[in-house]
SERO-4910 file (N, C-alpha, C, O; in steps of 0.05 Angstrom, whole numbers):
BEGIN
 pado doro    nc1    nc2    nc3   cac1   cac2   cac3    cc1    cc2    cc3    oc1    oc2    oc3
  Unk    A    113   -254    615    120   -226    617    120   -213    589    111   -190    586
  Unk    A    132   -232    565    129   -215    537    104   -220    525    101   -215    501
  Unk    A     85   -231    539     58   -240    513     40   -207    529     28   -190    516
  Unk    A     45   -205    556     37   -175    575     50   -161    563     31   -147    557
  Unk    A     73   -148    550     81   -125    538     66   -124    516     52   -104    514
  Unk    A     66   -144    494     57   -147    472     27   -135    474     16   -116    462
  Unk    A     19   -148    489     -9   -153    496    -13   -112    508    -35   -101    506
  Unk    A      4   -100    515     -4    -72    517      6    -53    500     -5    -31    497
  Unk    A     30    -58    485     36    -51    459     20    -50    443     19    -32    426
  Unk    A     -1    -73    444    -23    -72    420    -43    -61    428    -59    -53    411
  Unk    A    -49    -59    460    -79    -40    467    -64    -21    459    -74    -18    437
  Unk    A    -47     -5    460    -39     29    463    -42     30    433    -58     47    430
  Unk    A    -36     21    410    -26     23    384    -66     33    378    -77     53    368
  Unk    A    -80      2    393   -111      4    376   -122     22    395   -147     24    393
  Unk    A   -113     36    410   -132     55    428   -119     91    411   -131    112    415
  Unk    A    -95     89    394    -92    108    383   -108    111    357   -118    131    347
  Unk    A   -107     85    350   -123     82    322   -145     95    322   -153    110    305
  Unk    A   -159     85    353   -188     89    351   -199    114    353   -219    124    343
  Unk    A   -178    126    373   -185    157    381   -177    169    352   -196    179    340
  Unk    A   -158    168    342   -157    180    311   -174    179    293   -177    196    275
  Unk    A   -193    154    298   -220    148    270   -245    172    289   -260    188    277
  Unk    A   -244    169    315   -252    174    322   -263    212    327   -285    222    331
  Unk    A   -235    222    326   -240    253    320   -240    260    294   -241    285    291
  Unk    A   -237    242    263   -238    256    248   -265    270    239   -260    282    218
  Unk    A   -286    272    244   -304    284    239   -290    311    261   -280    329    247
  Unk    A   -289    316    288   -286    345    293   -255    352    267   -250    373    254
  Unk    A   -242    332    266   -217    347    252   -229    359    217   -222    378    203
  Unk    A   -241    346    214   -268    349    179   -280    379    186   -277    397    170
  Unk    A   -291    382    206   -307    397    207   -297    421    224   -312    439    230
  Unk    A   -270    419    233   -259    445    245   -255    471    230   -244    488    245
  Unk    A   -258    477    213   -261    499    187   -278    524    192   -274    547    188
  Unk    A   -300    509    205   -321    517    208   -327    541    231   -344    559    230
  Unk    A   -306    536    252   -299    544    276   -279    562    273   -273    570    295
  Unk    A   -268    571    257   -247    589    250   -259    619    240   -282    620    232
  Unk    A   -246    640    241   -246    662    232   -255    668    210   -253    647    197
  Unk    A   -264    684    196   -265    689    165   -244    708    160   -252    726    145
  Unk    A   -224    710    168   -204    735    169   -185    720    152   -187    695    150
  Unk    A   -161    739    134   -135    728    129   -120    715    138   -109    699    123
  Unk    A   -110    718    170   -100    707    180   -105    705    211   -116    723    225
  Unk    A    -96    680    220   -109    676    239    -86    665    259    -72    648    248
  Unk    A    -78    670    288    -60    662    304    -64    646    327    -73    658    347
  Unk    A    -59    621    329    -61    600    345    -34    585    360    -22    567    348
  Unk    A    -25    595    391    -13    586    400     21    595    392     42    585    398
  Unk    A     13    618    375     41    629    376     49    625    341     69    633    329
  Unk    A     28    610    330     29    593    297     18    615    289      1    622    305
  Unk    A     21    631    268      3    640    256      0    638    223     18    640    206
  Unk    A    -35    633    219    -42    624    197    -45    640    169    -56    662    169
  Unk    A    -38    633    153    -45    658    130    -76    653    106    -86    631    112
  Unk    A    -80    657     99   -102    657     71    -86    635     49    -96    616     37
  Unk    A    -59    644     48    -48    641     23    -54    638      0    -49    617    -11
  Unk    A    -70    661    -15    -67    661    -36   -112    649    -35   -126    657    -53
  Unk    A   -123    636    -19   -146    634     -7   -166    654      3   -154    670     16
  Unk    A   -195    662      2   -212    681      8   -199    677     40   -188    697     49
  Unk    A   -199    666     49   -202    662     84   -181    630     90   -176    614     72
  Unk    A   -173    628    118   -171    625    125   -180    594    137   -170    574    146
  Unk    A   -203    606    131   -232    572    145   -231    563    111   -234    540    103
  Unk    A   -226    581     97   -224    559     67   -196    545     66   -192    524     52
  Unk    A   -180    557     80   -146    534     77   -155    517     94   -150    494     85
  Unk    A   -169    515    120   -168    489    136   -191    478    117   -184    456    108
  Unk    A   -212    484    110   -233    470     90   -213    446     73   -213    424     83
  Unk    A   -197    450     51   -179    444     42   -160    427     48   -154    408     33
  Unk    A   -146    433     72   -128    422     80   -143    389     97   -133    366    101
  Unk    A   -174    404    106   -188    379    120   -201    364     94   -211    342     98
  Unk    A   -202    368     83   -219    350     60   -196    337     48   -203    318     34
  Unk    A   -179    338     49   -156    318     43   -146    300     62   -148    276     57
  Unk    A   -137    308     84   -121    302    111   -139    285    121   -129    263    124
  Unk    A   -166    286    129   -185    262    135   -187    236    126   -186    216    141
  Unk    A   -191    236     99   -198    217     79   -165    197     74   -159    173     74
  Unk    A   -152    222     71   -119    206     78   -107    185     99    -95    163     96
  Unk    A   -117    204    129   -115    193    154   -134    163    156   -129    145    172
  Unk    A   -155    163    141   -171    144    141   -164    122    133   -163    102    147
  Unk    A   -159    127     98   -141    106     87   -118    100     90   -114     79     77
  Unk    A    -90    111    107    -72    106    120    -78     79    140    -69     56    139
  Unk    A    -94     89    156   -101     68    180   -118     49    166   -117     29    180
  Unk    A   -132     46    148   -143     24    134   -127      4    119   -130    -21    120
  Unk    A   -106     19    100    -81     -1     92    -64    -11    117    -50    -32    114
  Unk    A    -63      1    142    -36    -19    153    -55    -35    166    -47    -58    161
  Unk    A    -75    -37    180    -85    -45    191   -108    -67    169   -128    -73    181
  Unk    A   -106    -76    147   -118    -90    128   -103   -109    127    -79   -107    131
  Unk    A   -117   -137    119   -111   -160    126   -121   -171     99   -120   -196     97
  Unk    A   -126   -163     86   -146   -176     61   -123   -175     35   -104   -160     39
  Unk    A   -122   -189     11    -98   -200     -1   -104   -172    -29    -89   -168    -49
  Unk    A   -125   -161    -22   -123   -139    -45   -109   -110    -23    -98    -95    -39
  Unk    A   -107   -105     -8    -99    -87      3    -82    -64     -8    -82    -41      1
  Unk    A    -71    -70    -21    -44    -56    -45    -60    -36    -61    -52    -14    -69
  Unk    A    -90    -50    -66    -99    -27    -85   -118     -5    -68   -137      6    -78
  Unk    A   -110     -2    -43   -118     22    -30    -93     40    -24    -94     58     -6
  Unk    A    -67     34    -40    -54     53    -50    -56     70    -64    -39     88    -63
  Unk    A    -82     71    -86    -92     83   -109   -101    112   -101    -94    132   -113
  Unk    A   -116    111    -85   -133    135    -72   -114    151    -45   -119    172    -35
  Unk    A    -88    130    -37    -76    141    -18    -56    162    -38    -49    184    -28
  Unk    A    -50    156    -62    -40    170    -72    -49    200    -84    -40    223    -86
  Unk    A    -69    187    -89    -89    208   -101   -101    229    -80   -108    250    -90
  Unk    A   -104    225    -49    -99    247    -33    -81    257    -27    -79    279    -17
  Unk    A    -57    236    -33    -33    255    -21    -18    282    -44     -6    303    -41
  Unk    A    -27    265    -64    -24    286    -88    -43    311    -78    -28    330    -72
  Unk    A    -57    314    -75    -82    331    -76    -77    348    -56    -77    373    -59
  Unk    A    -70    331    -27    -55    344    -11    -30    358    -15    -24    376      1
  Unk    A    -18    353    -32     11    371    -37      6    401    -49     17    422    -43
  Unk    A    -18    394    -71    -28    411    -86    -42    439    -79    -44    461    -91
  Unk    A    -54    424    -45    -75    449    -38    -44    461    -24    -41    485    -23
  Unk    A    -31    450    -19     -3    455      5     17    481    -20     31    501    -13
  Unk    A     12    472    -41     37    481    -60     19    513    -66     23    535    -57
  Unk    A     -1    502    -87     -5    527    -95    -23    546    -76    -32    538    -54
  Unk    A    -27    576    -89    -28    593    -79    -55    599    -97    -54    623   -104
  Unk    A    -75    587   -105    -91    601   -122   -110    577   -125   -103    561   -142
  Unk    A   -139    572   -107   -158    560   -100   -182    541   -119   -199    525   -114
  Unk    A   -166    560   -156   -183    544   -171   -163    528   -189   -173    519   -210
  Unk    A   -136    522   -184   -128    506   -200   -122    480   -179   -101    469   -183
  Unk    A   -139    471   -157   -133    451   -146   -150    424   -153   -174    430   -157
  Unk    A   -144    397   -156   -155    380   -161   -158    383   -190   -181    387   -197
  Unk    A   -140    381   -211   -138    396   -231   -118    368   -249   -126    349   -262
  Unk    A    -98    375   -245    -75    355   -253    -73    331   -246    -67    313   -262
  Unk    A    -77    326   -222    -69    299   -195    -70    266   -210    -58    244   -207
  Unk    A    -95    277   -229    -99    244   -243    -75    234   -259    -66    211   -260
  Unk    A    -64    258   -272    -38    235   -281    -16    231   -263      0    213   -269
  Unk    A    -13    242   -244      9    231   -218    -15    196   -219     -6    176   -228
  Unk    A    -34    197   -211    -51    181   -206    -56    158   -211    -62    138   -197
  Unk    A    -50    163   -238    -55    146   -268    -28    128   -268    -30    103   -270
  Unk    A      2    141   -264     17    129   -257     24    117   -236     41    100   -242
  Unk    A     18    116   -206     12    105   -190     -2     71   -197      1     49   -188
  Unk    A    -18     84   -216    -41     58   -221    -32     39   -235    -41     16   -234
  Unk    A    -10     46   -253     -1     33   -268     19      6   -257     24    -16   -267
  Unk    A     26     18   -235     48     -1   -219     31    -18   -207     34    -42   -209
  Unk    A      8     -5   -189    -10    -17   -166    -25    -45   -176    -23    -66   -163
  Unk    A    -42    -45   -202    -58    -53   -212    -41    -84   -220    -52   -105   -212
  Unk    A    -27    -85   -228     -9   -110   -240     -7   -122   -218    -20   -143   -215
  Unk    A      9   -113   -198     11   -123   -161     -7   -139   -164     -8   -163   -170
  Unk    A    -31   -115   -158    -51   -140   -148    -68   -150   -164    -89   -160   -155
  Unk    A    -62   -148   -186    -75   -172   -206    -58   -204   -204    -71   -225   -203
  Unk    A    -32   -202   -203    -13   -226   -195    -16   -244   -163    -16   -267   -157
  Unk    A    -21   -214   -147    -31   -232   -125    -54   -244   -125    -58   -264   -112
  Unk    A    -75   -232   -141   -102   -248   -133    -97   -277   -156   -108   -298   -155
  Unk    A    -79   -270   -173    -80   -289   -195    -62   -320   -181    -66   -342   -191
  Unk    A    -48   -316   -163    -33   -339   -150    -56   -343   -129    -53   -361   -113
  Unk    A    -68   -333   -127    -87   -340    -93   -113   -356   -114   -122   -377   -104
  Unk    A   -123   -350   -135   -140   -358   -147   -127   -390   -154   -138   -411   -146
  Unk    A   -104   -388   -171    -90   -413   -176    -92   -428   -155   -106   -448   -157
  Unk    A    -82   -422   -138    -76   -436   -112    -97   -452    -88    -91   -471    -74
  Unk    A   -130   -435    -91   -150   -443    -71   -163   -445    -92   -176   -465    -86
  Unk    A   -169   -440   -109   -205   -443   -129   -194   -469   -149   -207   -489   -153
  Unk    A   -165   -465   -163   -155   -486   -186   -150   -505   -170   -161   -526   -178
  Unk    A   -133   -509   -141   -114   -521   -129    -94   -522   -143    -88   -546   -148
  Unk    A    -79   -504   -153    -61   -504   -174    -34   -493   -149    -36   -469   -146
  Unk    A    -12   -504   -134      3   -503   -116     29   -494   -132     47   -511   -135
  Unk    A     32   -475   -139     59   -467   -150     87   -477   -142    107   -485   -155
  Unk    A     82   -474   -117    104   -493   -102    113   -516    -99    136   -523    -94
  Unk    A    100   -524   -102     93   -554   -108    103   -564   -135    122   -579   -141
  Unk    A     81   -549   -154     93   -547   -188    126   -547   -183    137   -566   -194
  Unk    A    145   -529   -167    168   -516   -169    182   -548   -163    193   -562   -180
  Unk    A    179   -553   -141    188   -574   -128    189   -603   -147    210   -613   -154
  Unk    A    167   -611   -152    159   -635   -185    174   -628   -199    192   -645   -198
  Unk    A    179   -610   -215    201   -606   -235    217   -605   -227    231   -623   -237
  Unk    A    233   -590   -203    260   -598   -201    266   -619   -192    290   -622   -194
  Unk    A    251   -644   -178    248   -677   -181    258   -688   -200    280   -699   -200
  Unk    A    237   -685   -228    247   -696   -258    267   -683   -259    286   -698   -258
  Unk    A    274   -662   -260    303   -650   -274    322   -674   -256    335   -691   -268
  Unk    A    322   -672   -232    341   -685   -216    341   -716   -225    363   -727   -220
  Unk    A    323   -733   -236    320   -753   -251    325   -753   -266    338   -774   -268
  Unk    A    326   -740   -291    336   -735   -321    369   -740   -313    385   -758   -320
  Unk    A    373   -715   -295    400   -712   -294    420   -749   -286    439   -758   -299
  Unk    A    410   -757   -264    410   -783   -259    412   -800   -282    434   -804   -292
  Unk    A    392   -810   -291    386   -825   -313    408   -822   -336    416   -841   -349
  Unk    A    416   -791   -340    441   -796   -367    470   -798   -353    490   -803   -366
  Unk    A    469   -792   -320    495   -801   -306    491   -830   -314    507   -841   -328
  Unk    A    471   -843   -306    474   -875   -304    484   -890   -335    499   -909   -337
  Unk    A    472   -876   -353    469   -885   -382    503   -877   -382    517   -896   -388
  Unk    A    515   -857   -377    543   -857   -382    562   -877   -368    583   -888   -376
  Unk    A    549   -877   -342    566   -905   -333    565   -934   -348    579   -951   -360
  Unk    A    552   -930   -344    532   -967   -368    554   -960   -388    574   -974   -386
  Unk    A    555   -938   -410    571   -941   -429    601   -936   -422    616   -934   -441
  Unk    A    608   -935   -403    638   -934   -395    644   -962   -383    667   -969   -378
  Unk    A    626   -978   -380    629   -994   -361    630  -1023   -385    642  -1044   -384
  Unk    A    611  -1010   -403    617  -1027   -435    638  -1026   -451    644  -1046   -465
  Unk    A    651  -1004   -452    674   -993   -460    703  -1015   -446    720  -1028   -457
  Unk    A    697  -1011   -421    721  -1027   -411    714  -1059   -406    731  -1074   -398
  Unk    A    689  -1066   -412    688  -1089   -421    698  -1107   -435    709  -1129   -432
  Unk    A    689  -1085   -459    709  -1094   -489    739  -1110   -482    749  -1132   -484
  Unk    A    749  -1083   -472    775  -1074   -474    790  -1096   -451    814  -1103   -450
  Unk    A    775  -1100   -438    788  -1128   -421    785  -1161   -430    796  -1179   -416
***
């Protein structure tokens, strides 16, 4: 009965996925379909220019981010591959971009700044997964088993340690030798 829930938990999850990869081209290309007016009212929402020639230029905008985002969103969770971390780089870098077209009010200072939000992002990301590929490399190409390494040494230590317990008995045990 739980491998059947599981088992439709995971159709519903990949049938959302799919329909989502699936309309982002009408969601890319809905801009197009809009007004050339200032503002525009949909369902009771209504849209402004802000600070934009039109209207079909804020969804332009808002879709040239929000696509490519939505894309690589569902590409990182759904990624299985041991570099995965560094498609944080570009998730950042739209969401910046996205904040940007969201914040300001004036169409030519966008995509402008974002690289150093970016740049710092990268700085964190990049080490990640240089460490992970660097233990996976150790590990399958060297056979170099870190764990293993961990385990051996703390063996000898646990031997060492042994060995000068024993050496202290031996000499305690010479000690009262003497002395008897």
């Amino acid at each position: 009965m739980k491998d059947k829930f599981t088992a439709r938990k995971k159709f519903i999850i990949e049938g959302i996925l799919s329909l989502l990869i699936a309309i982002t081209p009408i969601m890319f290309y809905f801009y197009k379909y809009l007004p050339l007016e200032e503002t525009w009212s949909f369902l009771g929402i209504e849209f402004t220019a802000n600070g934009f020639n039109d209207v079909s230029e804020v969804f332009y905008y808002f879709g040239s981010k929000i696509v490519p985002l939505l894309l690589l969103i569902i590409w990182f969770i759904t990624s299985k591959n041991w570099w995965y971390h560094a498609i944080l780089i570009p998730i950042a870098m739209y969401s910046f971009q996205l904040y940007y077209v969201m914040r300001f009010e004036n169409a030519q200072k966008i995509d402008e700044n974002e690289i150093l939000y970016v740049i710092a992002v990268t700085m964190v990301i990049v080490p990640i997964v240089y460490f992970i590929r660097l233990k996976l490399v150790d590990k399958h190409v060297h056979g170099i088993d870190l764990d293993a390494m961990d385990t051996e040494l703390q063996i000898l230590k646990e031997k060492e340690e042994l060995r000068k317990e024993r050496e202290k008995l031996e000499q305690r045990q010479k000690t009262l030798s003497k002395k008897m």
